[in-house]
C-alpha positions as a LaTeX table, in Angstrom:
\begin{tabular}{lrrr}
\hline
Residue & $x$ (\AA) & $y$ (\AA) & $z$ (\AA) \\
\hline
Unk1 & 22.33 & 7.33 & $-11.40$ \\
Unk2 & 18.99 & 6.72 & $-9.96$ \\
Unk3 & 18.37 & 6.91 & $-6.06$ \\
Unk4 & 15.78 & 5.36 & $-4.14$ \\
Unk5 & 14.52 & 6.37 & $-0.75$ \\
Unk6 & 13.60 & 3.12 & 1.56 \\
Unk7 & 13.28 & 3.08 & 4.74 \\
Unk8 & 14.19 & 7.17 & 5.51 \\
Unk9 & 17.34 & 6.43 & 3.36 \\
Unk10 & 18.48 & 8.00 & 0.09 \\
Unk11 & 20.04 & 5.13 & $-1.74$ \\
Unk12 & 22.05 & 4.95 & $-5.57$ \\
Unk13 & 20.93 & 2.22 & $-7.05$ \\
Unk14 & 23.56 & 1.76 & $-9.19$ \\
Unk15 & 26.15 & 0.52 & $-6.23$ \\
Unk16 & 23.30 & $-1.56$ & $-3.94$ \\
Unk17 & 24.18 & $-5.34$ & $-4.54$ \\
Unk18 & 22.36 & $-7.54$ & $-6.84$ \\
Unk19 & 20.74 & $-8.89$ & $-3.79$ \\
Unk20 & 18.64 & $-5.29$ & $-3.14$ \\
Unk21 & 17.93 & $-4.65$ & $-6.50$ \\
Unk22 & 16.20 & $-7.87$ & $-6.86$ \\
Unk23 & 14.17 & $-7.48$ & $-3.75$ \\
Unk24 & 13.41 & $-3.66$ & $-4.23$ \\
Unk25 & 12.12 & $-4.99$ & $-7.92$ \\
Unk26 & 10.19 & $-7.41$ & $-5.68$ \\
Unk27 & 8.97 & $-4.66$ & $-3.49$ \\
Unk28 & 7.85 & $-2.29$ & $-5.98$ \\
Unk29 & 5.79 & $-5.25$ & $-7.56$ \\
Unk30 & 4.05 & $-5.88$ & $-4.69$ \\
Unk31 & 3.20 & $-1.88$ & $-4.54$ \\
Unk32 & 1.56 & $-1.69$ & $-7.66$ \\
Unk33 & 0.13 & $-4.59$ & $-7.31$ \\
Unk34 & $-1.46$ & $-3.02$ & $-4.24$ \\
Unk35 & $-2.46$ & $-0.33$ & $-5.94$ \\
Unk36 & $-3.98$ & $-1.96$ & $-8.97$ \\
Unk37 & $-6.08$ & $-4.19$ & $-6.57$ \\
Unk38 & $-7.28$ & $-1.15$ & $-4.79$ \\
Unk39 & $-8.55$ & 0.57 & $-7.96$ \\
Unk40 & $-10.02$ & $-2.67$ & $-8.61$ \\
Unk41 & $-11.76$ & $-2.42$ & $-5.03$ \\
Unk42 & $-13.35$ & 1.20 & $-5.92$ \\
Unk43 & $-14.61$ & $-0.18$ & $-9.16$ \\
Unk44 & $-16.25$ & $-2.74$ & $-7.44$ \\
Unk45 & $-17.79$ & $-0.33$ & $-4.86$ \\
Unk46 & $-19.04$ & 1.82 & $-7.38$ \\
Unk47 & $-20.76$ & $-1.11$ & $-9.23$ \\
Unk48 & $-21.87$ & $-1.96$ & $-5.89$ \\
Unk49 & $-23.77$ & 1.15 & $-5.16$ \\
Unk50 & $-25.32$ & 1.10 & $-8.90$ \\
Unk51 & $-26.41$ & $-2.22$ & $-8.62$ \\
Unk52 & $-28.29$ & $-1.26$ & $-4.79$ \\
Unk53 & $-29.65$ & 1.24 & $-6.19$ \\
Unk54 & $-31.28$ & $-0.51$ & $-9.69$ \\
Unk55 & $-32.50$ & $-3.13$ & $-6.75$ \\
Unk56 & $-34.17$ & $-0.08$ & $-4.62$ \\
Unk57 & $-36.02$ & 1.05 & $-8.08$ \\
Unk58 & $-38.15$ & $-2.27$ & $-8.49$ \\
Unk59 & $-38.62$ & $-2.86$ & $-5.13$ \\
Unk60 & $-42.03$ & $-2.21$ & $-4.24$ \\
Unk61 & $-43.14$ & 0.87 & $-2.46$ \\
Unk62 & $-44.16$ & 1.29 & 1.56 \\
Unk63 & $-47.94$ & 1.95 & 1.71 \\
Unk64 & $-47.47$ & 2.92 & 5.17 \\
\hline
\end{tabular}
């Protein structure tokens, strides 16, 4: 028996109807989908920074 917690509610999976299981599949999905977009994000950031910061090495240097 596996439960699930939605909502504030503990809930067996096993007895929701076809119906919930299908959209709580749906649901968890779009969470790691989330997720994987957000790691995706920081990855990007990071590069990002690198990439300013290769710029700010060749740029050429105040005299003032």
């Amino acid at each position: 028996m596996a439960n699930v917690k939605f909502d504030g509610k503990v809930y067996d999976v096993d007895t929701l109807p076809k119906e919930a299981k299908q959209r709580l599949r749906a649901l968890q999905i779009a969470e790691s989908e989330i997720a994987r977009l957000k790691a995706q994000l920081n990855i990007a950031q990071t590069a990002r920074q690198v990439y300013a910061r290769a710029v700010k090495e060749v740029m050429p240097k105040d005299k003032g």
